[in-house]
C-alpha positions as CSV (number, residue, x, y, z in Angstrom):
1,X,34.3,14.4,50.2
2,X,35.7,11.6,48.0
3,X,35.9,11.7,44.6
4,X,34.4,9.3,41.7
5,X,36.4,7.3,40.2
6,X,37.0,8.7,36.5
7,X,35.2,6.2,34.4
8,X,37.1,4.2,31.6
9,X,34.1,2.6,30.5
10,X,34.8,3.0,26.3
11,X,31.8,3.6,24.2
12,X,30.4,0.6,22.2
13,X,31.4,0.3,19.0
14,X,28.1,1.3,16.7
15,X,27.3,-1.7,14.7
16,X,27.6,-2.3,11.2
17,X,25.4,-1.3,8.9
18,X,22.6,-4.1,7.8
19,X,24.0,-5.9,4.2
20,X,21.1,-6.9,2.8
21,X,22.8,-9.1,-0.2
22,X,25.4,-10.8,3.1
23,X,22.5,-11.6,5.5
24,X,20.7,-13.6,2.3
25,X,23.9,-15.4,1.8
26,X,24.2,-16.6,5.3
27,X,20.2,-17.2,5.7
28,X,21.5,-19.8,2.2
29,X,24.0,-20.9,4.0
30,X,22.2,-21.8,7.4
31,X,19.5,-23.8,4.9
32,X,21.6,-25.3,3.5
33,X,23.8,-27.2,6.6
34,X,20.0,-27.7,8.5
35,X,19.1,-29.6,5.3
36,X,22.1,-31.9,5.3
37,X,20.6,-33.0,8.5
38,X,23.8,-34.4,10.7
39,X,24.1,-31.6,13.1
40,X,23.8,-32.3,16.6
41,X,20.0,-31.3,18.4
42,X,22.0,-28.1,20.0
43,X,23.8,-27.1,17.2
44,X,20.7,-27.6,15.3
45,X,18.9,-25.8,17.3
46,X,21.5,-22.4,17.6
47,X,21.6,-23.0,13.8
48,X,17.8,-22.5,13.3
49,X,17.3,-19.6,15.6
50,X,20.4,-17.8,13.4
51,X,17.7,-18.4,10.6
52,X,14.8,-17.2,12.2
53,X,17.2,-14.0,13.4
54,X,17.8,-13.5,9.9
55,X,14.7,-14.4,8.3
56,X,13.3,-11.4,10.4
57,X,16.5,-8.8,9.5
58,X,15.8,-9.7,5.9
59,X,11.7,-9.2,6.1
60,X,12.1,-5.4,8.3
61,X,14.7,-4.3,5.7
62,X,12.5,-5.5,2.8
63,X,9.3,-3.5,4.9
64,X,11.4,-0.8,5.2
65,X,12.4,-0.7,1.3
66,X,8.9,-1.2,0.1
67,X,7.5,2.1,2.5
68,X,10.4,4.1,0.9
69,X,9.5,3.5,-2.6
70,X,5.7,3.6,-1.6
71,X,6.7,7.2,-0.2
72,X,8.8,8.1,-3.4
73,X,6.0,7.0,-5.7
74,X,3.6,9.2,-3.8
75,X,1.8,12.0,-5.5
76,X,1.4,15.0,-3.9
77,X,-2.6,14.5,-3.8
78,X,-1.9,11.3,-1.9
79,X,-2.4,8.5,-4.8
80,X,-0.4,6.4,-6.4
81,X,2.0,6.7,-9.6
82,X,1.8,3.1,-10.0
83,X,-1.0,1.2,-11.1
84,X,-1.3,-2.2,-9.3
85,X,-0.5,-5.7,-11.0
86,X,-1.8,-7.5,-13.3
87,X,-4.5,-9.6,-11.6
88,X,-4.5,-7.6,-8.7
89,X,-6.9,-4.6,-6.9
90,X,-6.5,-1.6,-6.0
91,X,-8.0,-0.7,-2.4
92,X,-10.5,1.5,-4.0
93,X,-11.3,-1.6,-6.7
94,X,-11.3,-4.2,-4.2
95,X,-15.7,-5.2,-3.9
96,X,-15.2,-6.9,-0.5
């Protein structure tokens, strides 16, 4: 019986870890050259979805921040350490 060919095949690389700070910085810099407003429609276009890719990068790592510190605010009886903001209700305060 024949034998397989040994794969080569190289693992991918694993990607780079999500900077936060960069990924603003280029979000700032997309903004910016849609604003100037002479980019071509397709270049436009590729321009804008990097936004939107970022945008959404930027809003799950800030999601993913904000459940961390929920979680290391946390008593151990479940509630809160922090009070909530000036102007603003609790769950448990909330009349609606």
């Amino acid at each position: 019986m024949p034998r397989a060919p040994a794969r080569t095949d190289t693992p991918a690389p694993a990607p780079a870890p999500f900077d936060f700070e960069r990924s603003m910085a280029d979000l700032e810099a997309v903004v910016a050259r849609l604003e100037q407003g002479d980019l071509p429609l397709e270049e436009a276009l590729a321009t804008f979805e990097r936004g939107v890719q970022l945008t959404r990068a930027c809003q799950e790592a800030l999601a993913a921040a904000e459940q961390k510190v929920e979680i290391l605010l946390a008593r151990p009886d479940g509630t809160s350490v922090t009070a909530p903001f000036a102007g603003e209700t609790s769950d448990a305060e909330d009349p609606a």
